[in-house]
C-alpha positions as CSV (number, residue, x, y, z in Angstrom):
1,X,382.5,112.4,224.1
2,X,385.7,114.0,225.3
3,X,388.7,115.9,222.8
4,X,392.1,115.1,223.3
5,X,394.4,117.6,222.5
6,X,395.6,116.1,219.3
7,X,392.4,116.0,218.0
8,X,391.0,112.6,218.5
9,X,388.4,111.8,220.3
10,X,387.6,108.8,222.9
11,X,384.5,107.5,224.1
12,X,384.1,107.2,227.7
13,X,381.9,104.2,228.7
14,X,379.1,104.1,230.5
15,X,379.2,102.4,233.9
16,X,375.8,101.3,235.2
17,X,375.8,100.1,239.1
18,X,373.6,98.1,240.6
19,X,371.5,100.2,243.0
20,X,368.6,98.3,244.0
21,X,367.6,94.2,244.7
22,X,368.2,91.4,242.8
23,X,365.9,89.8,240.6
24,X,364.3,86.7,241.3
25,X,366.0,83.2,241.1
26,X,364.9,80.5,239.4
27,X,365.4,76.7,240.0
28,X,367.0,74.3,238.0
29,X,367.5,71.1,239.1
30,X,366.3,68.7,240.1
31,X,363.4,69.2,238.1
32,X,360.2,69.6,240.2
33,X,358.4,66.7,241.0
34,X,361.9,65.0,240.7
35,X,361.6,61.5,242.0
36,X,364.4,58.6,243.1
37,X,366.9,61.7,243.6
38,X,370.0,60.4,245.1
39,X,370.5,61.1,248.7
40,X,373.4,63.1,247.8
41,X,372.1,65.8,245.7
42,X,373.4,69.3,244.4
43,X,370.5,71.8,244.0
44,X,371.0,74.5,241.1
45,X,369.2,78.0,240.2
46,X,369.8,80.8,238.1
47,X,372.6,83.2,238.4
48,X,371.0,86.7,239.3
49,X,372.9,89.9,238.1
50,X,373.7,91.6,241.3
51,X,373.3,89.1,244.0
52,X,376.1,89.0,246.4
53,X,374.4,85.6,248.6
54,X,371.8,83.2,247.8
55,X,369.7,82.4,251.0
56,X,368.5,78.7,250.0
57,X,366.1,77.4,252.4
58,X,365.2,73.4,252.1
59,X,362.3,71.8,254.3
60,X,360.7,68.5,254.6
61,X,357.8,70.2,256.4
62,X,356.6,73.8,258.2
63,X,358.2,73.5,261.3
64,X,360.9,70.7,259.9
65,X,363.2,73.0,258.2
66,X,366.5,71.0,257.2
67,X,368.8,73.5,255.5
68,X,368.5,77.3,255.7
69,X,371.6,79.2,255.0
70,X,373.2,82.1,252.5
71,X,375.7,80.4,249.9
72,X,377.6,82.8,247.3
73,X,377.3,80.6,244.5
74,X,373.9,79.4,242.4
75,X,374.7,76.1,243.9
76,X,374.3,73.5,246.8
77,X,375.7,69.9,247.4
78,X,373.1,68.5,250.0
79,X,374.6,65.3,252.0
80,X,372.8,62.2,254.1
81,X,369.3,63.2,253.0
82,X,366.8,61.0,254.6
83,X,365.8,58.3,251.4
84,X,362.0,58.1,250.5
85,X,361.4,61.7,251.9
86,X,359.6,64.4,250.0
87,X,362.2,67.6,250.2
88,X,360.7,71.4,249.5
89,X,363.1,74.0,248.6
90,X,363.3,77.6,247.7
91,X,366.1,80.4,247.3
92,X,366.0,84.0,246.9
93,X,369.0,86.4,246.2
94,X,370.2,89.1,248.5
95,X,372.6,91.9,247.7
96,X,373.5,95.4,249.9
97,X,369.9,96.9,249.1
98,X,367.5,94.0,249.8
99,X,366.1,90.8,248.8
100,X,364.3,89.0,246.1
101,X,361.2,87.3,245.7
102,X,361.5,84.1,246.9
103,X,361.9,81.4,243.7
104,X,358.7,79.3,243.1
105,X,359.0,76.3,245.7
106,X,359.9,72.9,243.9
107,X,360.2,69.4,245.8
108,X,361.9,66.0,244.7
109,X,361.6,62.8,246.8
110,X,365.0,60.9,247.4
111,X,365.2,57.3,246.5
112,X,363.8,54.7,248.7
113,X,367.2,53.5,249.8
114,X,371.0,54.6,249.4
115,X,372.9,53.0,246.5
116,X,374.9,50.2,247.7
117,X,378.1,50.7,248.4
118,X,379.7,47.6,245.8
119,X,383.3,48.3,246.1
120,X,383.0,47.0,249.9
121,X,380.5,44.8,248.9
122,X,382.8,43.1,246.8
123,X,386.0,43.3,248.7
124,X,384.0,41.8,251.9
125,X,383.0,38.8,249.3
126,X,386.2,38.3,248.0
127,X,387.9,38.2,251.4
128,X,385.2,35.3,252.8
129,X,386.3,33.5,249.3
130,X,389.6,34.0,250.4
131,X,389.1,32.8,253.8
132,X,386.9,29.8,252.8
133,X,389.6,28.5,250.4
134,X,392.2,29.0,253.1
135,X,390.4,26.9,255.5
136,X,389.7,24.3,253.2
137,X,393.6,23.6,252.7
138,X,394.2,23.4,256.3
139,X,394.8,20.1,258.3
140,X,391.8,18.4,259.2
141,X,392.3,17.4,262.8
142,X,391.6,13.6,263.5
């Protein structure tokens, strides 16, 4: 407590700062064991208090490691994932005075093959429609 002159009196807040390494993450989705996972895919974990980067590292094997990098956020968007393939991944938070335990290691499998795209699908249909009723109304030759 401090006393201002007049008499009242303030409370002066306690500030606690964050002197040692994050706590551990832990992974949200997809679920483990996750299966027919888009081959676009964002991966989520818990927001840690303290953690200034995320190292997220995503593997389809040991030695086959297809994403390892520090993000800021509790969040990756993964792109062109290989369908019908098994994917491991793990994350662990990092601030200025170390590191966390790694999260536990979950793993989804994409889906066997990558949604069709039916917008072109379509459009390339209706343009051979097109083109087969154009030819119909031409000219035979003789």
């Amino acid at each position: 407590m401090a006393t201002l002159l007049d008499s009242k009196t303030v409370t002066i807040a306690n500030v606690t700062q964050v002197t040692q390494p994050p706590g551990k993450p832990t992974l949200q989705s997809p679920s483990n064991g996750a299966t027919n996972v888009p081959i676009s895919v964002t991966l989520t974990w818990s927001s840690v208090a303290g953690a200034e980067v995320y190292r997220v590292v995503v593997t389809i094997s040991v030695d086959a490691v297809v994403v390892d990098m520090n993000v800021a956020q509790p969040t990756i968007t993964l792109s062109n994932l290989q369908p019908n393939i098994t994917y491991k991944w793990r994350v662990k938070a990092i601030n200025q005075y170390g590191e966390s335990d790694w999260s536990d290691t979950w793993e989804f499998t994409t889906s066997a093959q990558a949604a069709p795209d039916y917008a072109a699908l379509f459009s390339m249909m209706g343009l051979v429609m097109v083109m087969g009723i154009v030819s119909s109304m031409m000219p035979k030759e003789q």
